[in-house]
mmCIF file of the N, C-alpha and C atoms, coordinates in Angstrom:
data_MODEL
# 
_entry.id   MODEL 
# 
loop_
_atom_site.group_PDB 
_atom_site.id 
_atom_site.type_symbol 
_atom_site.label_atom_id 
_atom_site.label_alt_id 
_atom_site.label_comp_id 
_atom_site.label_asym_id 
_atom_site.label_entity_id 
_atom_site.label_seq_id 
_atom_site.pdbx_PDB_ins_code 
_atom_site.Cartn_x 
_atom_site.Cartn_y 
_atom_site.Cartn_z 
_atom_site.occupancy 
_atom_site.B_iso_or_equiv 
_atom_site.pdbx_formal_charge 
_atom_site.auth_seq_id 
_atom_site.auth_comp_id 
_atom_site.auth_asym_id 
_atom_site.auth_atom_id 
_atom_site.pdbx_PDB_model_num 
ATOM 1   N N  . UNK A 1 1  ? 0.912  -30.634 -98.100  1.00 0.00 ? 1  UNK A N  1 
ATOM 2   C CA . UNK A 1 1  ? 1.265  -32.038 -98.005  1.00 0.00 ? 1  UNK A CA 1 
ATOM 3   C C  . UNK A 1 1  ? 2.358  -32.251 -96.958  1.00 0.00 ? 1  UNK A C  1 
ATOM 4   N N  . UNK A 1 2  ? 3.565  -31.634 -96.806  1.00 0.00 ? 2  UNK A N  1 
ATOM 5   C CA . UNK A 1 2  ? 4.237  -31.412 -95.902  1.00 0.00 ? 2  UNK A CA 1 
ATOM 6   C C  . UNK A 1 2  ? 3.510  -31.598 -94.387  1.00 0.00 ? 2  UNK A C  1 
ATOM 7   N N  . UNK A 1 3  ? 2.711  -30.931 -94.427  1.00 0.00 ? 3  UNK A N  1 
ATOM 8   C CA . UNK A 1 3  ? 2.291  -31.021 -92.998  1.00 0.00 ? 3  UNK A CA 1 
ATOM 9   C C  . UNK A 1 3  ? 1.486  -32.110 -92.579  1.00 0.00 ? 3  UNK A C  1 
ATOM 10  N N  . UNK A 1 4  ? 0.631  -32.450 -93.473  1.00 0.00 ? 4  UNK A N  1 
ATOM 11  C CA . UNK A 1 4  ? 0.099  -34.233 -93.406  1.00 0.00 ? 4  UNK A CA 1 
ATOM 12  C C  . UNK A 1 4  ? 1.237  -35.245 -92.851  1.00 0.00 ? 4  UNK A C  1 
ATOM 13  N N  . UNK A 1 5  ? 2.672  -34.839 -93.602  1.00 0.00 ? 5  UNK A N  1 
ATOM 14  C CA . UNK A 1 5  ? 3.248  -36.148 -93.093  1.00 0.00 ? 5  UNK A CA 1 
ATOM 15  C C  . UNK A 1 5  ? 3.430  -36.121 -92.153  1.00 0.00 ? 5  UNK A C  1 
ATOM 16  N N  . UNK A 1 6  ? 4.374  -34.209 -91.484  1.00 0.00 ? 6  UNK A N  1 
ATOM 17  C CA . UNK A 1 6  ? 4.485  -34.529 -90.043  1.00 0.00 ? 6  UNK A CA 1 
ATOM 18  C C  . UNK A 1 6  ? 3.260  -34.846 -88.977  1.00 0.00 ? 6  UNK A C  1 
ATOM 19  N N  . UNK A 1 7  ? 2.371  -34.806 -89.389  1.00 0.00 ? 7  UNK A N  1 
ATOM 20  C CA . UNK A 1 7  ? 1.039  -35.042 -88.634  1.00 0.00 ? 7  UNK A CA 1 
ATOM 21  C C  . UNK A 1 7  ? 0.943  -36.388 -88.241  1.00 0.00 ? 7  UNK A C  1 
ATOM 22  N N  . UNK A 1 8  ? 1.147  -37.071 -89.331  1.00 0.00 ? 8  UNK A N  1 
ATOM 23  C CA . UNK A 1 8  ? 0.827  -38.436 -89.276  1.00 0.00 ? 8  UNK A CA 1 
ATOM 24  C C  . UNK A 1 8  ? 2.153  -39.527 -88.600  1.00 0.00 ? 8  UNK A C  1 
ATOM 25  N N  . UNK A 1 9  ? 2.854  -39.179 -88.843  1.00 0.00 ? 9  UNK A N  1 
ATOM 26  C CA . UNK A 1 9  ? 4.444  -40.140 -89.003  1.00 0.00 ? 9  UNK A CA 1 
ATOM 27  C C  . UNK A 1 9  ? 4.694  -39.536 -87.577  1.00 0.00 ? 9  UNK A C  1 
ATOM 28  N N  . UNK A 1 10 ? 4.406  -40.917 -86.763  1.00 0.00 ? 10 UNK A N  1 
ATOM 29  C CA . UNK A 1 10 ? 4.771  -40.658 -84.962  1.00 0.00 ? 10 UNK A CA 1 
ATOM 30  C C  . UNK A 1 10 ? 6.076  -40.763 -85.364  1.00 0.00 ? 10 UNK A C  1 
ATOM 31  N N  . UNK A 1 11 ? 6.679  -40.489 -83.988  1.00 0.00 ? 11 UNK A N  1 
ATOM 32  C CA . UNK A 1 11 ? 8.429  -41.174 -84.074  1.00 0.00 ? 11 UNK A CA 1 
ATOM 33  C C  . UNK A 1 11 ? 8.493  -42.207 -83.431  1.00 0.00 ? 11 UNK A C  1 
ATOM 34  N N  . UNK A 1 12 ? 7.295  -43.218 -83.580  1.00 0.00 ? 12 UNK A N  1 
ATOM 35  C CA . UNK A 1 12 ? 7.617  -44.924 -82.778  1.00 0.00 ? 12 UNK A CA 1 
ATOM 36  C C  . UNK A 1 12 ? 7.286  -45.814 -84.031  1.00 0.00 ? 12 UNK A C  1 
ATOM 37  N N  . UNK A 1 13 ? 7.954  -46.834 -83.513  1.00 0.00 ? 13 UNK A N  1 
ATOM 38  C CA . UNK A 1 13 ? 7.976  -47.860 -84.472  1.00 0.00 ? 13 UNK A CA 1 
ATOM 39  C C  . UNK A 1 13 ? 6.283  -48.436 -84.429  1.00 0.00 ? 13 UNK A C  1 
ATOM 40  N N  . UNK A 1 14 ? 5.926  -49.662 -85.431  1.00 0.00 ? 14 UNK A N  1 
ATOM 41  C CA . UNK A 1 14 ? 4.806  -50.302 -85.239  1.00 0.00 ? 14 UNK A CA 1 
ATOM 42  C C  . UNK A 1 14 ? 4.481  -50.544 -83.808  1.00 0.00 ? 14 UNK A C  1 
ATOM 43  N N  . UNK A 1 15 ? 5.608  -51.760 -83.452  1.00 0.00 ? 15 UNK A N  1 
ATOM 44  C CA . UNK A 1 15 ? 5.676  -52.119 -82.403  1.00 0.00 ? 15 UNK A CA 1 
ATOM 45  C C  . UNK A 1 15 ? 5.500  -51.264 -80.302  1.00 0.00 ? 15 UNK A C  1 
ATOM 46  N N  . UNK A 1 16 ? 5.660  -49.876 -80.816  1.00 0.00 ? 16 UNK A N  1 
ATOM 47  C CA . UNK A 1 16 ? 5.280  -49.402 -80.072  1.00 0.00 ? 16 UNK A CA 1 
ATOM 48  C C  . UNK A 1 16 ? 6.672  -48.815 -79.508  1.00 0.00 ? 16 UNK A C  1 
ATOM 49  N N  . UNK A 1 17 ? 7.898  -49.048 -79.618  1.00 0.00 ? 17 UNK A N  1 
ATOM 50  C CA . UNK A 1 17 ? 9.186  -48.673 -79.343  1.00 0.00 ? 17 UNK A CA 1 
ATOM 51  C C  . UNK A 1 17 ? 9.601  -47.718 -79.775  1.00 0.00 ? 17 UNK A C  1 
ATOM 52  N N  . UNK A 1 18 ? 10.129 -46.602 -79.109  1.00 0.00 ? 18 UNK A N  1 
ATOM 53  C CA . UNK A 1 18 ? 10.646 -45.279 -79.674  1.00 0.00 ? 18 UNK A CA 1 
ATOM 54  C C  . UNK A 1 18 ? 11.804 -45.086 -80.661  1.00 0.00 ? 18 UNK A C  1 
ATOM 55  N N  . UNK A 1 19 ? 11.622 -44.388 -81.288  1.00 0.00 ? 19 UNK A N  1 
ATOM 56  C CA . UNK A 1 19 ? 12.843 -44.183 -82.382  1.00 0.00 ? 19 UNK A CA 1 
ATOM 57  C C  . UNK A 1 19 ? 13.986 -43.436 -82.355  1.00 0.00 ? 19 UNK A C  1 
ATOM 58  N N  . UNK A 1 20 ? 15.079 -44.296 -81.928  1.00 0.00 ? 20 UNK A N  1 
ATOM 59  C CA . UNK A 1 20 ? 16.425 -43.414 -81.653  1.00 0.00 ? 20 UNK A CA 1 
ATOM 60  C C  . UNK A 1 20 ? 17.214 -43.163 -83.315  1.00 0.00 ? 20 UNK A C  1 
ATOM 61  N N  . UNK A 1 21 ? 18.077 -42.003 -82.596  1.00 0.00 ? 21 UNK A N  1 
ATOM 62  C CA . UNK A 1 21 ? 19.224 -41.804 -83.939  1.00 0.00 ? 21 UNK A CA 1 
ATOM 63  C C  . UNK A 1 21 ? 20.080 -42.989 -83.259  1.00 0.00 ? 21 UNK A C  1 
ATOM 64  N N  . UNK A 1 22 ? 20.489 -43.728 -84.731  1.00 0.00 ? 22 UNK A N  1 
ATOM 65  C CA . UNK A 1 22 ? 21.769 -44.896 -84.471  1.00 0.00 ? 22 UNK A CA 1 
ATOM 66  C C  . UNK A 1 22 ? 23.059 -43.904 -85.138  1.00 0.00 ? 22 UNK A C  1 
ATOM 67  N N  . UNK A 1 23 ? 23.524 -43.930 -83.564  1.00 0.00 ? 23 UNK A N  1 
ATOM 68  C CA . UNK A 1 23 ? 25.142 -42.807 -83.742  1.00 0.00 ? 23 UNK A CA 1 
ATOM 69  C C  . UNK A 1 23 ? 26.230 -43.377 -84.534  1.00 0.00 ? 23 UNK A C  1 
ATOM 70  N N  . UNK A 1 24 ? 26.117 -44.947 -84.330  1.00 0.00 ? 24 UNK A N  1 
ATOM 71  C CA . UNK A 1 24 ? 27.207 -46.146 -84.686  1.00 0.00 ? 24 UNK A CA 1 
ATOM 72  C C  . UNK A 1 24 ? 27.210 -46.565 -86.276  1.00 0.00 ? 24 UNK A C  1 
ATOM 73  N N  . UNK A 1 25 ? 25.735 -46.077 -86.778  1.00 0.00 ? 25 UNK A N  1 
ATOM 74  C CA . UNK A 1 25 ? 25.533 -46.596 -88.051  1.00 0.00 ? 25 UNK A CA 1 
ATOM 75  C C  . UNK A 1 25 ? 25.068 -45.438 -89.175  1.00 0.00 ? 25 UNK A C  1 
ATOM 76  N N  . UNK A 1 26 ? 26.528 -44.918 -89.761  1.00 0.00 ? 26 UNK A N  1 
ATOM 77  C CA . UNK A 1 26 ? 26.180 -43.653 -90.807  1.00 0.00 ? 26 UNK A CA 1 
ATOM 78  C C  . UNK A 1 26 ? 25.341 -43.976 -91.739  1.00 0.00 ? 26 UNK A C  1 
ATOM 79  N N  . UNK A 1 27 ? 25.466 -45.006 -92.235  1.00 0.00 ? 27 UNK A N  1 
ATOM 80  C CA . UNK A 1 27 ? 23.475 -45.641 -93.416  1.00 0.00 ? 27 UNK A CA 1 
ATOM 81  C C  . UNK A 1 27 ? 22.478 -45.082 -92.454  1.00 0.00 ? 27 UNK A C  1 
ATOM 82  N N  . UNK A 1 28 ? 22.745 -45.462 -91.475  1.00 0.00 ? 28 UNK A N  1 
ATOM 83  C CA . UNK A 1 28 ? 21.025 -45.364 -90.451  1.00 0.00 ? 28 UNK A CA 1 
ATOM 84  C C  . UNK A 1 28 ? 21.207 -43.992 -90.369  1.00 0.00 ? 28 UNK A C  1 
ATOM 85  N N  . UNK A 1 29 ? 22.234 -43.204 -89.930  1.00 0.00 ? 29 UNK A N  1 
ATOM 86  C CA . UNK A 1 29 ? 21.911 -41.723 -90.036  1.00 0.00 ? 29 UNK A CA 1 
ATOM 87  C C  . UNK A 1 29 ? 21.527 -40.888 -91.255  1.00 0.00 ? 29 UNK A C  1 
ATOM 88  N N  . UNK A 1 30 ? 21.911 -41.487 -91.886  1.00 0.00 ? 30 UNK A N  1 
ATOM 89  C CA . UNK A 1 30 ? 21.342 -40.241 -93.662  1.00 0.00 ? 30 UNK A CA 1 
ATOM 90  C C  . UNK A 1 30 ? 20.311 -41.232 -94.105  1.00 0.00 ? 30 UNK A C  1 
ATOM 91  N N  . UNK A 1 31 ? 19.731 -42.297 -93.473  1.00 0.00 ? 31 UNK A N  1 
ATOM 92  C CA . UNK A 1 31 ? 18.078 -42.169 -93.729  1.00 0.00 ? 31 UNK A CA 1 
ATOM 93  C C  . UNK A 1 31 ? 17.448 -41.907 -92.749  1.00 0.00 ? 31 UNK A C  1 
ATOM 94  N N  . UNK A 1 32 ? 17.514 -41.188 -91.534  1.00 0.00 ? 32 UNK A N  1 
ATOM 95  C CA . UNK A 1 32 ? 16.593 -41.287 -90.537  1.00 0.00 ? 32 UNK A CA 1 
ATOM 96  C C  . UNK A 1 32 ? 16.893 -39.580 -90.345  1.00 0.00 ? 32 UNK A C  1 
ATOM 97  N N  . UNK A 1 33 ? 17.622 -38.870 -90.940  1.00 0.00 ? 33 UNK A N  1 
ATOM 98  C CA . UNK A 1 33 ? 17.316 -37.499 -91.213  1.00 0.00 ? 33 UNK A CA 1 
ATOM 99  C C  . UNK A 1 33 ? 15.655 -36.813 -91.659  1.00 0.00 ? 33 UNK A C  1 
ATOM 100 N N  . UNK A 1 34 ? 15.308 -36.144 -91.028  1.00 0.00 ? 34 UNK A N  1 
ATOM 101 C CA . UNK A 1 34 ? 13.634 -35.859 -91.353  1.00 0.00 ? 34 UNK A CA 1 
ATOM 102 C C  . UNK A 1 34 ? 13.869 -35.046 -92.727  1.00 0.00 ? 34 UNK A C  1 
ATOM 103 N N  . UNK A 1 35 ? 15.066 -34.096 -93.229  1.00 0.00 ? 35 UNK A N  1 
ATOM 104 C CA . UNK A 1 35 ? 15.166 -33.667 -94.176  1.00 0.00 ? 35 UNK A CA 1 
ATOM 105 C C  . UNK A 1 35 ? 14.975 -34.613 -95.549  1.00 0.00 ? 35 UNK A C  1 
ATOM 106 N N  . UNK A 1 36 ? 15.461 -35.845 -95.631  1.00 0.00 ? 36 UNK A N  1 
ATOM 107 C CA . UNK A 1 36 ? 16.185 -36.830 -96.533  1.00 0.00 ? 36 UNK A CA 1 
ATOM 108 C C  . UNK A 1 36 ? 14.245 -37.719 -96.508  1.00 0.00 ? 36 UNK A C  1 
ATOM 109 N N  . UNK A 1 37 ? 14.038 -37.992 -95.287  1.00 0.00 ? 37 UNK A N  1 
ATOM 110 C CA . UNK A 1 37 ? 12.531 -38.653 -95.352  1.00 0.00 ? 37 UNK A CA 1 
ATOM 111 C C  . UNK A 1 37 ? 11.758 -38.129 -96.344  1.00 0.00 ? 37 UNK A C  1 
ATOM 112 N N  . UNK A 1 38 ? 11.840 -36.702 -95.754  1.00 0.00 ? 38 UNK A N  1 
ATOM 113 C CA . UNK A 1 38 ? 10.579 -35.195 -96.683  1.00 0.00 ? 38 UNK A CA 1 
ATOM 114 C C  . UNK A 1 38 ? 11.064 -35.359 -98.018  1.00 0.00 ? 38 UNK A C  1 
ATOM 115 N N  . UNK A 1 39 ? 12.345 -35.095 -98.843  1.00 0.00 ? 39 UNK A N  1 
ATOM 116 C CA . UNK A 1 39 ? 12.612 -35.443 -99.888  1.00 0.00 ? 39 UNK A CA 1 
ATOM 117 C C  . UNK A 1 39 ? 11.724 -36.802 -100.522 1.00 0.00 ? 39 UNK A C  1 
ATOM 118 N N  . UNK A 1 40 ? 12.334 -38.067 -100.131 1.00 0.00 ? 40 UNK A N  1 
ATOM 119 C CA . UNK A 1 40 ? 11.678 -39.002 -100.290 1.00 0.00 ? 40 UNK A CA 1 
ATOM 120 C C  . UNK A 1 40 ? 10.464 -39.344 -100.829 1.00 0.00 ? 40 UNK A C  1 
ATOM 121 N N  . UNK A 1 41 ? 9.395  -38.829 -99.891  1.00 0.00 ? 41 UNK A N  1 
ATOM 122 C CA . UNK A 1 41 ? 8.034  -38.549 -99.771  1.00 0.00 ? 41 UNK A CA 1 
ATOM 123 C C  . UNK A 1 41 ? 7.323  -37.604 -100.586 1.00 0.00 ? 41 UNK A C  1 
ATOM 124 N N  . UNK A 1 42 ? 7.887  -36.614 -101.076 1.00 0.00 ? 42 UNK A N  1 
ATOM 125 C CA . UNK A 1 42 ? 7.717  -35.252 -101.734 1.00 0.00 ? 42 UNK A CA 1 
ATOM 126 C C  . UNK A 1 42 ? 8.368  -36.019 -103.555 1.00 0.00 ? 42 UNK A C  1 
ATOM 127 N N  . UNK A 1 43 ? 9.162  -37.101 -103.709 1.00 0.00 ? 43 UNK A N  1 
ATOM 128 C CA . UNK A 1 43 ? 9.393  -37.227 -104.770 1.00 0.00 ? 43 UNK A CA 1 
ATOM 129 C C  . UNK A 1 43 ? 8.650  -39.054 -105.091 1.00 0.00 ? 43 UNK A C  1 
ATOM 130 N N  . UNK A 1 44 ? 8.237  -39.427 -103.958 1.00 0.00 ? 44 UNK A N  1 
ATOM 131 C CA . UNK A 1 44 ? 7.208  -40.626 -104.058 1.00 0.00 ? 44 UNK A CA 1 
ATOM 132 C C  . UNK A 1 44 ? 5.901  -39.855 -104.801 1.00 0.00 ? 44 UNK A C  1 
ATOM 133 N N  . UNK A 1 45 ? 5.386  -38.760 -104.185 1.00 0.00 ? 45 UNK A N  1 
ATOM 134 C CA . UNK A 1 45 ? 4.013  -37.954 -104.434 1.00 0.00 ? 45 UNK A CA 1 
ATOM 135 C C  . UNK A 1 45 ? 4.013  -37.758 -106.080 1.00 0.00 ? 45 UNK A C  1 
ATOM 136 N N  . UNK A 1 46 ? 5.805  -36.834 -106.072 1.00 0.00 ? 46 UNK A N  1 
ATOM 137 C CA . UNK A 1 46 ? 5.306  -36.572 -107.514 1.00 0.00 ? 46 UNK A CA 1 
ATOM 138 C C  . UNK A 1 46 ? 5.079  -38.033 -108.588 1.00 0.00 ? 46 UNK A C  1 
ATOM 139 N N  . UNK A 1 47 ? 5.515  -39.040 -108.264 1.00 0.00 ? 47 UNK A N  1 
ATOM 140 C CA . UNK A 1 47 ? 5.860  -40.201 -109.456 1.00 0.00 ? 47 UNK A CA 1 
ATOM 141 C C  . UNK A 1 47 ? 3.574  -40.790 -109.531 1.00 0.00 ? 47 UNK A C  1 
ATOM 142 N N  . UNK A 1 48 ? 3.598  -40.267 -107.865 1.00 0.00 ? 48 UNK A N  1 
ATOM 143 C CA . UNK A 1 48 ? 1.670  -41.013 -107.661 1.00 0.00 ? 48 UNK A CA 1 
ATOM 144 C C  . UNK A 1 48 ? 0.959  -40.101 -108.817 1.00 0.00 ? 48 UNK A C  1 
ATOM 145 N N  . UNK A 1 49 ? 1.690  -39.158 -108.222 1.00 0.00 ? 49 UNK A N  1 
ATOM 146 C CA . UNK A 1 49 ? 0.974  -37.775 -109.229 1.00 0.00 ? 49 UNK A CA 1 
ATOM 147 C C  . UNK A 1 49 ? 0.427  -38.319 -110.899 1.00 0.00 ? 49 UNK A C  1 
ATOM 148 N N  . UNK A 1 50 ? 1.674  -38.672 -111.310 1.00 0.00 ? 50 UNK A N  1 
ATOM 149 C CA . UNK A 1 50 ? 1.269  -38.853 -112.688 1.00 0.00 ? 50 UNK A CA 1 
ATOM 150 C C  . UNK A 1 50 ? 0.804  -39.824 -112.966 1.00 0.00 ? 50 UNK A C  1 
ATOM 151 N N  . UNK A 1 51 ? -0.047 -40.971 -112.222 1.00 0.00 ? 51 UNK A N  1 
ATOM 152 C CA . UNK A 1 51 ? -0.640 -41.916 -112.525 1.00 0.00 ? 51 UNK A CA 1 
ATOM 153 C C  . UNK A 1 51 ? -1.885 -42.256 -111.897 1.00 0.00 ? 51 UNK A C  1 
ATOM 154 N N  . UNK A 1 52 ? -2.015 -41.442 -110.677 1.00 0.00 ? 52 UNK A N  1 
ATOM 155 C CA . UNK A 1 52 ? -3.209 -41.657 -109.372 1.00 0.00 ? 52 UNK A CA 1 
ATOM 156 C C  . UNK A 1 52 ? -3.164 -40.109 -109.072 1.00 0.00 ? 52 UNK A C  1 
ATOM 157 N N  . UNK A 1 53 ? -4.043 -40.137 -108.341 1.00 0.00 ? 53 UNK A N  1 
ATOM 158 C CA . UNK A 1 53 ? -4.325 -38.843 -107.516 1.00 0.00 ? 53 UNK A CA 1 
ATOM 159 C C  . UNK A 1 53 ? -4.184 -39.462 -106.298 1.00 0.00 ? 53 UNK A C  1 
ATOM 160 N N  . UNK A 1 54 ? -3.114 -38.363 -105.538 1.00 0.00 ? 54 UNK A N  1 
ATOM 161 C CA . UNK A 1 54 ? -2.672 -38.643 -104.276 1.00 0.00 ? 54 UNK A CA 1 
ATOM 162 C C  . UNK A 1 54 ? -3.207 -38.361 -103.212 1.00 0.00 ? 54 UNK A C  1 
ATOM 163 N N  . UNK A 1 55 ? -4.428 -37.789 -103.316 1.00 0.00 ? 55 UNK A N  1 
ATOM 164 C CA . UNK A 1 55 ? -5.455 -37.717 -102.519 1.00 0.00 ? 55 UNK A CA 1 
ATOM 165 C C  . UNK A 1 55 ? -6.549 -38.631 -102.113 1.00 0.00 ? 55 UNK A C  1 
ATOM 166 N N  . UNK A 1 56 ? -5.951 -40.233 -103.439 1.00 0.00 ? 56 UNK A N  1 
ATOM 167 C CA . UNK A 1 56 ? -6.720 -40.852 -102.847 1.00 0.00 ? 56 UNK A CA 1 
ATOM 168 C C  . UNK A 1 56 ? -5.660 -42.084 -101.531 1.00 0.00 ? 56 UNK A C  1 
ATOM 169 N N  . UNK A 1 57 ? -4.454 -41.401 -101.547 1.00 0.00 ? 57 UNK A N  1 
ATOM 170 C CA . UNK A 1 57 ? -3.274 -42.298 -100.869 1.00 0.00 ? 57 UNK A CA 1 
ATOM 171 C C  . UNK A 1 57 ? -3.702 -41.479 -99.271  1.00 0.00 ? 57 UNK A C  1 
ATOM 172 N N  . UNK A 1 58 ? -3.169 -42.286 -98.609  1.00 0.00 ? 58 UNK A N  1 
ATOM 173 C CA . UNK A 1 58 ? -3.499 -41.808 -96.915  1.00 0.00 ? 58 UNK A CA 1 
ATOM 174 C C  . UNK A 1 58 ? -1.411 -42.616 -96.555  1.00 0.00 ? 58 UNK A C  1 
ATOM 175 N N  . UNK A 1 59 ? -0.615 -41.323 -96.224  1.00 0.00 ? 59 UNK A N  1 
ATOM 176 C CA . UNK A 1 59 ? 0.649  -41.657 -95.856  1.00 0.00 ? 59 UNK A CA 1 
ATOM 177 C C  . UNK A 1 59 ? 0.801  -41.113 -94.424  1.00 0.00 ? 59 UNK A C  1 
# 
């Protein structure tokens, strides 16, 4: 599963604009950590887990 996300999750926005680290804004830095994302995502899965099968989710 790990590797699905990095597969999928460009580093541009919708809009088509690249995604910088914001140096100025420590909130924006401890969520835009790829460590803190993977957490995230890895504890979204488990909550799908126990109610859906996450195989039928496309992230």
């Amino acid at each position: 599963m790990q590797t699905l996300f990095k597969e999928i999750t460009p580093k541009r926005y919708v809009n088509g604009n690249e995604m910088k680290e914001n140096s100025s804004n420590v909130l924006d830095q401890y969520f835009t950590k790829p460590s803190v994302a993977l957490k995230c995502f890895q504890k979204a899965c488990e909550v799908i887990k126990k109610y859906e099968n996450p195989d039928d989710f496309i992230f």
